[in-house]
N, C-alpha and C positions, 0 to 999 in steps of 0.2 A: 456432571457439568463442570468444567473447567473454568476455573475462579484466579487462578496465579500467572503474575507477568513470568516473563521469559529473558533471565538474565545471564546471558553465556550459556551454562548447561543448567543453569537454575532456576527452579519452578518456586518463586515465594511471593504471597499476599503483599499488597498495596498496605500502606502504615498510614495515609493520610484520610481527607476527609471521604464517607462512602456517598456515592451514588447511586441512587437508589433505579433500578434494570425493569422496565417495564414491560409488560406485553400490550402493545398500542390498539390491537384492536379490541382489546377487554378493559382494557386501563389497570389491569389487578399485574401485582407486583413479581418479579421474577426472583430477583436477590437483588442486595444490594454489596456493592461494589468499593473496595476502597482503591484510591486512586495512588500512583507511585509517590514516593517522595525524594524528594532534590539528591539524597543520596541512593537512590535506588538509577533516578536517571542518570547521576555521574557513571553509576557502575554498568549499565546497560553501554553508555557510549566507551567507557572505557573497556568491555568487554570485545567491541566493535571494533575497537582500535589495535586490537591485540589479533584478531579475527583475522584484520585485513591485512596486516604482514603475509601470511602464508595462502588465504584465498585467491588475494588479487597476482599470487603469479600460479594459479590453476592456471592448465589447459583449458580450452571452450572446449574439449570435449568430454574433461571433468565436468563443468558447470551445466553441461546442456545432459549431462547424465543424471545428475541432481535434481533438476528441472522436470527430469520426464518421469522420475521417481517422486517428487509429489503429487505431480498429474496423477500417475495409478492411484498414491495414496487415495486421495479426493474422491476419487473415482470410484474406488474399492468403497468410500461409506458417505457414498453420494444423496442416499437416504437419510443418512444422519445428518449431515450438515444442512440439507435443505428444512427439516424439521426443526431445528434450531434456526437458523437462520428465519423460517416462518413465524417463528414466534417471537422472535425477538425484535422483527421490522413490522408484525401484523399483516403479512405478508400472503396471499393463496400459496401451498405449498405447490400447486400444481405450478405455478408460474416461478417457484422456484426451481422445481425439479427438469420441465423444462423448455428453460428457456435460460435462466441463468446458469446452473450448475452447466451444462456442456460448453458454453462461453467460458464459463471461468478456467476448465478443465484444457478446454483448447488454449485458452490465453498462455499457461504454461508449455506445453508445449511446442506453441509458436516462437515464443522465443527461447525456446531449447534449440530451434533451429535457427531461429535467425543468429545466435550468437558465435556458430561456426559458419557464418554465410558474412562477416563484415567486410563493407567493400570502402577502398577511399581512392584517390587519385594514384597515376600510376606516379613511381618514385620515375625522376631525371635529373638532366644536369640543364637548372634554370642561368644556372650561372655557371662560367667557364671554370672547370677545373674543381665545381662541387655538386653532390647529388644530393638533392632533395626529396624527401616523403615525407608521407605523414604515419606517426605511431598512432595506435589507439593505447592510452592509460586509465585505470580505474579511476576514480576520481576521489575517492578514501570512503568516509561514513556518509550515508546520506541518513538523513532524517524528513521521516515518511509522516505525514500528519491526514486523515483517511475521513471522509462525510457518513453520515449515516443512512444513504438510501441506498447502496448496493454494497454492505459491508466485505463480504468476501470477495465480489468482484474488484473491487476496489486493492483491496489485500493483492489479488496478483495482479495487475493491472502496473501496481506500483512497487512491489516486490522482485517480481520477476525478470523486467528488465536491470534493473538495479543489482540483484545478484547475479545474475545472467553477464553482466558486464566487465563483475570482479570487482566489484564495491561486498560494503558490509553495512546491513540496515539498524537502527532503532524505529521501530516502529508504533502510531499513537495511533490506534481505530477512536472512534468515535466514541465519546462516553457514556452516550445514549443505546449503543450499538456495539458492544463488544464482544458479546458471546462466540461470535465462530471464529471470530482472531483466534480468540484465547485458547478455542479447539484448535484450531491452525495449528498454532504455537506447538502443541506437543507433537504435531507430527510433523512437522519441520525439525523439532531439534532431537528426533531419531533418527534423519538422514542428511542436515548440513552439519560440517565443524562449530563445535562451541564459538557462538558469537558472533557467526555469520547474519544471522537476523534475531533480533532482542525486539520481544515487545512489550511497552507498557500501557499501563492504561493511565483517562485522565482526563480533566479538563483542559480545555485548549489556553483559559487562562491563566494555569499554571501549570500542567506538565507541558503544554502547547509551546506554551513561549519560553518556558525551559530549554525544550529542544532548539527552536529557529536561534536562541541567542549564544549556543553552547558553543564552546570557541574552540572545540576539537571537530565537529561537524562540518563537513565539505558542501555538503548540498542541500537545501531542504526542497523537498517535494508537497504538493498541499492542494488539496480540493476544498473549494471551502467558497464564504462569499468574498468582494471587493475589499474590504474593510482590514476581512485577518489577512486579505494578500498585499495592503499596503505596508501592513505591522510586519508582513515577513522579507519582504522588498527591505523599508528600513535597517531591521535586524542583520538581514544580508550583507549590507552595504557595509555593517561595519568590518567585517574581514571578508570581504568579497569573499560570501558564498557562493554558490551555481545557487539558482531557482528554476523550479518547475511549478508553472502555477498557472491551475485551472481555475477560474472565478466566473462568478456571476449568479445571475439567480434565473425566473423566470423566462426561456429561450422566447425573445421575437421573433414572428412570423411575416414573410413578407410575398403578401398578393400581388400577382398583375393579374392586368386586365384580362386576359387570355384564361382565366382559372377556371374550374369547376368547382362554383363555390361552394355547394349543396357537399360535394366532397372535399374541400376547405375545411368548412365546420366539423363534418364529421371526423375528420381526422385530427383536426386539434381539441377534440371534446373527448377524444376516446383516448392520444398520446398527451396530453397533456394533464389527465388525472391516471394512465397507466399503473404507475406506481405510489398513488396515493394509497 
């Protein structure tokens, strides 16, 4: 089992306080986890920053090659991560095997392709005697902060586009939920450059906000509720980060009259504890 963050090409233990890794559906113990510390996350971002000099002027045909070489990875030991991943969310492995692993699998590869497919307005002359377009630029570190109900979905979801684009990640899974990052993690940095994605582990109230407030960090990304997307809004504001942020909790449902509510019920009874 993999236990060590991911800093540049460096596999080393968390030095702060440990976590204790449960399996949810037994309640009995997995490991326990120690979580990054302030100079472990200095050095993950500053690994990231050194990263993105030479990735973000990759080709998209480098990056979308890279892309479809984790896909195989994944794929080659799709067994494996689904059994960890089962155990570590309490999860049926069959509904991991499939139903998430193939999503997860294709998510990388979609954007291997969408990254050589980008399209923007055509370049003119809006104004007499100048032409106008628009570049696409990477946008530098983003910093990735990840829920714990579909941890590896999650991981590409939020990775993929992000490197895919010519940025360079730090990345925090959940610290409830870290096992198949941390797998991740070694098979990512067999096949991107040192630094291109760094992951640590952590609590979101101190590796968390480590990251959203770190003033080398271009963007932070975050699933999470209302509350951490206010604190990360805030944090942003002060050196006008980019945000991407998914919030909320419990999805509203909304009937009309016209409904068949007999399958109403049954559908928010069966998707709405799904992944319980």
């Amino acid at each position: 089992m993999d236990t060590q963050l991911l800093i540049g090409s460096r596999f080393e233990s968390g030095t702060e306080a440990e976590e204790h890794i449960l399996n949810p559906r037994t309640g009995a113990g997995i490991i326990d986890l120690a979580e990054a510390s302030h100079a472990q996350i200095d050095a993950a971002v500053d690994a990231a920053e050194r990263a993105f000099a030479t990735w973000s002027q990759t080709t998209p045909a480098e990056r979308s090659n890279a892309l479809l070489k984790i896909a195989d990875a994944i794929e080659k030991d799709a067994d494996g991560f689904a059994e960890l991943e089962a155990l570590n969310c309490g999860k049926p492995i069959n509904a991991v095997k499939n139903d998430e692993l193939p999503a997860i699998i294709d998510c990388w590869r979609f954007f291997a392709g969408a990254v050589r497919n980008l399209h923007a307005p055509a370049a003119g002359e809006y104004l007499p005697g100048h032409t106008s377009m628009i570049r696409r630029d990477p946008i530098g570190i983003v910093g990735s902060i990840a829920p714990w109900n579909y941890p590896l979905m999650m991981m590409a979801w939020k990775l993929a586009p992000a490197i895919g684009g010519g940025n360079t990640v730090v990345f925090k899974p959940s610290e409830q939920t870290p096992l198949t990052a941390l797998k991740l993690a070694r098979v990512i940095s067999d096949i991107l450059p040192e630094g291109v994605v760094n992951v640590v582990t952590g609590r979101g109230e101190t590796v968390g906000n480590a990251l959203i407030n770190h003033h080398k960090v271009g963007m932070v990304s975050i699933t999470g509720d209302i509350a951490t997307g206010k604190k990360v809004l805030a944090a942003a504001a002060k050196t006008v980060k980019r945000t991407h942020l998914e919030l909320g909790g419990k999805a509203p449902v909304i009937v009309y009259d016209d409904a068949d509510l007999e399958a109403v019920v049954h559908g928010i009874r069966t998707f709405g504890y799904y992944n319980a």
